[in-house]
C-alpha positions as CSV (number, residue, x, y, z in Angstrom):
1,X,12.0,2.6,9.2
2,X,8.2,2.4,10.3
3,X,7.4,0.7,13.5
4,X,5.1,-1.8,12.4
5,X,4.7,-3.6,16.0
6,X,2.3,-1.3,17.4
7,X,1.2,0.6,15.1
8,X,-2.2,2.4,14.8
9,X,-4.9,3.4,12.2
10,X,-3.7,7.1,13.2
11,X,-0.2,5.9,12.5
12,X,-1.4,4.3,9.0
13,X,-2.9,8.0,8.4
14,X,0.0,10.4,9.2
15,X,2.5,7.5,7.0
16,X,0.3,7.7,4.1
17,X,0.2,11.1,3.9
18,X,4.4,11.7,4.2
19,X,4.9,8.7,1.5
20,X,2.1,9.9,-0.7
21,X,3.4,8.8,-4.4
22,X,0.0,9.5,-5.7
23,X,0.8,12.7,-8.2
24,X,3.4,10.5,-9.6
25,X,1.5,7.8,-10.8
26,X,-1.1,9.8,-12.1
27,X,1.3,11.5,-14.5
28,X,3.0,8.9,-16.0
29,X,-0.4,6.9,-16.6
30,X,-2.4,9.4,-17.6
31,X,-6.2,8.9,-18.4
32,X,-5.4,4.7,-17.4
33,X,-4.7,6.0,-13.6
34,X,-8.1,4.4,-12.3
35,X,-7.5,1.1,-14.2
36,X,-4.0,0.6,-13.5
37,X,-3.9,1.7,-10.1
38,X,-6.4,-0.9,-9.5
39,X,-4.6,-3.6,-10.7
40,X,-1.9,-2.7,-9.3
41,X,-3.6,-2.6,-5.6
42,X,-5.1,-6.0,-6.4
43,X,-1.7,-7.3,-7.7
44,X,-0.6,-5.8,-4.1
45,X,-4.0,-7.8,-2.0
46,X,-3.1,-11.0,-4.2
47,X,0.3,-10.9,-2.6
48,X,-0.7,-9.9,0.8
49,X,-3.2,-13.0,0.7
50,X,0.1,-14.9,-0.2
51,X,2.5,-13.4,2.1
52,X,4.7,-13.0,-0.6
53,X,5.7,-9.6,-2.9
54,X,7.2,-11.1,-6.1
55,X,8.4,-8.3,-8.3
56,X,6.5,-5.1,-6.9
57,X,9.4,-2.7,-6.5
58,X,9.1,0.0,-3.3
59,X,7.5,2.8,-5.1
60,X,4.6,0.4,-6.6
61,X,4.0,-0.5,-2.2
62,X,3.8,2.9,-1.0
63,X,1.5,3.6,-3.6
64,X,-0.3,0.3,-3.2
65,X,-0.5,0.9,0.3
66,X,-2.1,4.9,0.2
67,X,-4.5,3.8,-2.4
68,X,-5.5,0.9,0.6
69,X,-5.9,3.5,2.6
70,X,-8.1,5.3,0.4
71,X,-10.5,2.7,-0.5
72,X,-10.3,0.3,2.1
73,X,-12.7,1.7,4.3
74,X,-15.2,1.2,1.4
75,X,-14.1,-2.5,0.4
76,X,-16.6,-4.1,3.3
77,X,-14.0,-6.3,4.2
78,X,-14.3,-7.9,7.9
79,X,-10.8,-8.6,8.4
80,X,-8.8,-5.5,10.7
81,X,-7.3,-3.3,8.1
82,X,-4.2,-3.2,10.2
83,X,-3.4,-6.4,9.6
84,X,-2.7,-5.4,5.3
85,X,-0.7,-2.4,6.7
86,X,1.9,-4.4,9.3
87,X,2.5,-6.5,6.1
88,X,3.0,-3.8,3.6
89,X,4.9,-1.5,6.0
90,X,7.3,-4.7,6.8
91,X,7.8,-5.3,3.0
92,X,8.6,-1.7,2.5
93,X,11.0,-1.5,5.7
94,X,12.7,-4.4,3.7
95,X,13.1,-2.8,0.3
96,X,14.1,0.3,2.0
97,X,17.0,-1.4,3.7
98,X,18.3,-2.7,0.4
């Protein structure tokens, strides 16, 4: 279960790295990795903007969330990138209770 009350960038770091699905998803889609992975992080942001995660299973949000973590810093976005991570982190506390 992750703490998602207070936690930190540093916290988002060390998480991302321990659930770190990557390798697995680059197998089974091969030379479509770049395409799908980034629809399936935008599926993941069209959700979050939503509050709502119809359909993505727990494996699809710990990868949506490291590849976040990857490219977020690069997105230019203005809005605290802790925010996305509380709300991903929650969703997988809840599929991971199931």
């Amino acid at each position: 279960m992750i703490d998602v009350e207070f936690i930190t960038m540093s916290d988002v770091s060390r998480i991302t790295r321990e659930m770190d699905n990557t390798d697995k998803y680059r197998m089974k889609w091969g030379e479509d990795y770049c395409d799908r992975a980034g629809d399936l992080w935008s599926k993941g942001v069209e959700c979050y903007s939503k509050k709502q995660v119809s359909g993505i299973c727990l494996d699809d949000l710990i990868f949506i969330s490291n590849y976040h973590y990857c490219i977020g810093p690069y997105l230019g976005s203005s809005e605290d990138p802790l925010l996305f991570f509380k709300w991903i982190f929650s969703e997988i506390n809840k599929l991971s209770q199931q």
